[in-house]
Backbone as CSV, one residue per row, in Angstrom:
resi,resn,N_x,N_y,N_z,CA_x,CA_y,CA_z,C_x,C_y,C_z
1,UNK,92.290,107.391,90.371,93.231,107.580,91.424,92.630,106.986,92.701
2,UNK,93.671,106.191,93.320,93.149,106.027,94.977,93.546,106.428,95.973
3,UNK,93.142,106.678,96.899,93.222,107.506,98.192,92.707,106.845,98.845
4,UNK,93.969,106.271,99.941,94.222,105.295,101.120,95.016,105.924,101.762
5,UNK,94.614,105.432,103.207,95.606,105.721,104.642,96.813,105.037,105.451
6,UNK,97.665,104.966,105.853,98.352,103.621,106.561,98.085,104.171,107.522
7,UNK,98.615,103.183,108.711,98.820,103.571,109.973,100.050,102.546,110.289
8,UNK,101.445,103.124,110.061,102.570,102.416,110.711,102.394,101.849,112.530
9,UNK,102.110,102.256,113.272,101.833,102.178,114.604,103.221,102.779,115.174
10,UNK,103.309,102.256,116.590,104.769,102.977,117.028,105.547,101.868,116.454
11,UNK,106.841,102.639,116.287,107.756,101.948,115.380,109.573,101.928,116.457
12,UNK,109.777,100.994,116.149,111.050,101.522,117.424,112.419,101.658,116.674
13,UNK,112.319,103.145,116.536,113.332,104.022,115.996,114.065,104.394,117.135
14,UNK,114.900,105.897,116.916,115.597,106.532,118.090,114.971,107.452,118.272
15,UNK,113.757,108.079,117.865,113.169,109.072,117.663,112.107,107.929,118.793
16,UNK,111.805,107.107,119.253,110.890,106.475,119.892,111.873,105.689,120.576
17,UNK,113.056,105.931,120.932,113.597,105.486,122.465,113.993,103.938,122.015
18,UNK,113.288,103.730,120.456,113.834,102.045,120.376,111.781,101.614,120.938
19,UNK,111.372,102.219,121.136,109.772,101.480,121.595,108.991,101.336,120.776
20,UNK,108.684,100.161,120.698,107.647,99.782,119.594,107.823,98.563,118.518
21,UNK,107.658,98.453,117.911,107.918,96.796,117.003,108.735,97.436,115.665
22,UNK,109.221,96.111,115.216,110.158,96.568,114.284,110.011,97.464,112.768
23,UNK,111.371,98.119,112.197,110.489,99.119,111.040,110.036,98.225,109.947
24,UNK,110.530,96.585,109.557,109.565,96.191,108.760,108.353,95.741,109.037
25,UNK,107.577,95.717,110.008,106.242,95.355,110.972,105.787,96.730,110.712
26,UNK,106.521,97.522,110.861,105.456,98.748,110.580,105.487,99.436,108.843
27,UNK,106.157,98.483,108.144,106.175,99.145,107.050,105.154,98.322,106.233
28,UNK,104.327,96.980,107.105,103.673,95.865,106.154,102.222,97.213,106.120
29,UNK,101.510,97.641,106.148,100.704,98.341,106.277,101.435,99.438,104.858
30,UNK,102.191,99.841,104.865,102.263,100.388,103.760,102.319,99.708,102.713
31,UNK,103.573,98.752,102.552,103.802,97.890,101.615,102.308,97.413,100.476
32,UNK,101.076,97.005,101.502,100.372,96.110,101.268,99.463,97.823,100.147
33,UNK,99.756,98.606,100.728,98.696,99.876,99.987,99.494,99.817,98.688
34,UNK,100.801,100.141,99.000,102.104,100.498,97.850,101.594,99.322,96.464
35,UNK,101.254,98.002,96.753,101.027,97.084,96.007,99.601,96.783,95.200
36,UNK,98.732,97.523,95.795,97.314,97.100,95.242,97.040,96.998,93.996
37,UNK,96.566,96.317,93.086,96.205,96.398,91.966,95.232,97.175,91.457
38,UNK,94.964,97.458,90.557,94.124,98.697,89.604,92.807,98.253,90.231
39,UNK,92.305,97.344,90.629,90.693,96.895,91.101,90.466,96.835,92.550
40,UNK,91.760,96.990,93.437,92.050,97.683,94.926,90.851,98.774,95.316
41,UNK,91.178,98.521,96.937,90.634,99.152,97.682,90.627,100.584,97.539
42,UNK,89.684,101.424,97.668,90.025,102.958,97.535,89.365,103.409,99.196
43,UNK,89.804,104.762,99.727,89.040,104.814,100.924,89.157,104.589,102.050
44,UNK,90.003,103.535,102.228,90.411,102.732,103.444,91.478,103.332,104.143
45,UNK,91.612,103.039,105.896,92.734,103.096,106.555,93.232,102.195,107.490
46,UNK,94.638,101.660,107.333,94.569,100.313,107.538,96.092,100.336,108.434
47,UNK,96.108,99.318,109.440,97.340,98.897,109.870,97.937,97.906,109.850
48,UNK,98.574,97.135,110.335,99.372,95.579,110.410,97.688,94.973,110.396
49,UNK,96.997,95.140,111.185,95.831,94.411,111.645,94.644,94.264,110.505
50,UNK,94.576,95.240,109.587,93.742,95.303,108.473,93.128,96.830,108.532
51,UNK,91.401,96.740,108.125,91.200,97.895,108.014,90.374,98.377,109.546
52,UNK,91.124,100.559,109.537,90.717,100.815,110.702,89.390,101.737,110.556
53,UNK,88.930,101.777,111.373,87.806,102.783,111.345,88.037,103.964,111.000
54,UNK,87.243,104.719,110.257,88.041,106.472,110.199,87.195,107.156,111.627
């Protein structure tokens, strides 16, 4: 099993006034976890930008 983090960032919903970048920009950070293959990263927390520090 792996255990990974995203970090969508602010996302501009209505719940955020519309501030922030769009919901597929904030969904690439998930997407990219959602996809990993069996020899993937475990551990990590990551945003649009790559991986973040814990």
């Amino acid at each position: 099993m792996k255990v990974n983090a995203a970090d969508p960032g602010q996302t501009a919903t209505d719940f955020t006034g519309g501030l922030g970048h769009s919901v597929a920009d904030g969904a690439e950070s998930i997407v990219t976890l959602a996809t990993i293959g069996p020899d993937g990263p475990t551990g990590q927390f990551i945003d649009r930008s790559g991986i973040l520090p814990w």
